[in-house]
C-alpha positions in Angstrom: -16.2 7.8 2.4 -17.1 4.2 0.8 -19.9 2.4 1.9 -19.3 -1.0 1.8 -21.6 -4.5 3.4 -20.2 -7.9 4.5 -22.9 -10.4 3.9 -22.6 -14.2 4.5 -24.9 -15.9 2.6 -26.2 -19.6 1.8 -28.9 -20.3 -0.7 -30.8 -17.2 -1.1 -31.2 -17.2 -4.6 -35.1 -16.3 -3.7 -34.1 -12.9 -2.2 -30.4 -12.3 -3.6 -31.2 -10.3 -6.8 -33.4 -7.8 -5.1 -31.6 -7.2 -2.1 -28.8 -6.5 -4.6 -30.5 -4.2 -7.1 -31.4 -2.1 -4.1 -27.9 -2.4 -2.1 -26.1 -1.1 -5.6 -27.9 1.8 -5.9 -26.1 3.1 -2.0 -22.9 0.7 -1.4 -19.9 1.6 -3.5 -18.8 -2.4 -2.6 -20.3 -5.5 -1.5 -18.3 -8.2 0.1 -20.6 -11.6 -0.1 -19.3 -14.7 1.6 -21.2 -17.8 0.6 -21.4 -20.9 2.0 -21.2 -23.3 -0.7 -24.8 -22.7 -1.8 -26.4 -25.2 -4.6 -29.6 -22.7 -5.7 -28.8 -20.2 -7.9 -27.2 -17.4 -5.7 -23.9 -17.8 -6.9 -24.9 -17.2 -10.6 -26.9 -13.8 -9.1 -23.6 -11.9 -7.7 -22.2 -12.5 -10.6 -24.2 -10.6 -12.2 -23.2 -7.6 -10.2 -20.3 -5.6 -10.7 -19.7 -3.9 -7.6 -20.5 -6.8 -5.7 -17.6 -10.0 -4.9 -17.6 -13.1 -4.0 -15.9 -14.9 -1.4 -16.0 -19.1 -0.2 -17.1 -19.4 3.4 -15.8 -22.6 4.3 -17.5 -22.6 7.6 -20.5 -25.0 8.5 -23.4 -23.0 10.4 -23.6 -20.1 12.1 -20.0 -19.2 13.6 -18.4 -15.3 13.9 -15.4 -17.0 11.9 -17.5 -15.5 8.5 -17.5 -12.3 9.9 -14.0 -12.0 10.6 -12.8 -13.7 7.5 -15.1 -11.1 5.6 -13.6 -8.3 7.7 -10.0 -9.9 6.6 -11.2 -9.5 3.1 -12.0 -5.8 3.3 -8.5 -5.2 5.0 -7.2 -6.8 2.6 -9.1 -4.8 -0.7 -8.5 -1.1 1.2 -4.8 -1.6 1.7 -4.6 -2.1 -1.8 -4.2 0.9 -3.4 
């Protein structure tokens, strides 16, 4: 069985690279949706290869992220 996470993020470039380095060792994937963020966060999942990156084009805190990153994992486990 996969382990996967769905994160929504915005400008946590302070925390990003650790919570990463420790998610990789467990999660076979990690779904990030980020919210246009202007620190350096983007730059840190790209760093990581089991980790992607999807634009949250949502403004503040709304359950749409977490359905449109649940639409993203649909979308990657149909696909053979």
């Amino acid at each position: 069985m996969k382990k996967i996470i769905l994160l929504p993020v915005k400008n946590e470039a302070w925390i990003m690279d650790i919570f990463l380095k420790n998610a990789s060792k467990w999660a076979d994937l990690i779904l990030i949706a980020d919210q246009k963020s202007t620190d350096n966060t983007r730059h840190i999942i790209s760093t990581y290869p089991n980790v992607v990156c999807i634009e949250n084009p949502y403004t503040g805190h709304s359950n749409k992220v977490r359905w449109l990153l649940l639409e993203e994992l649909k979308k990657r486990l149909e696909t053979p």
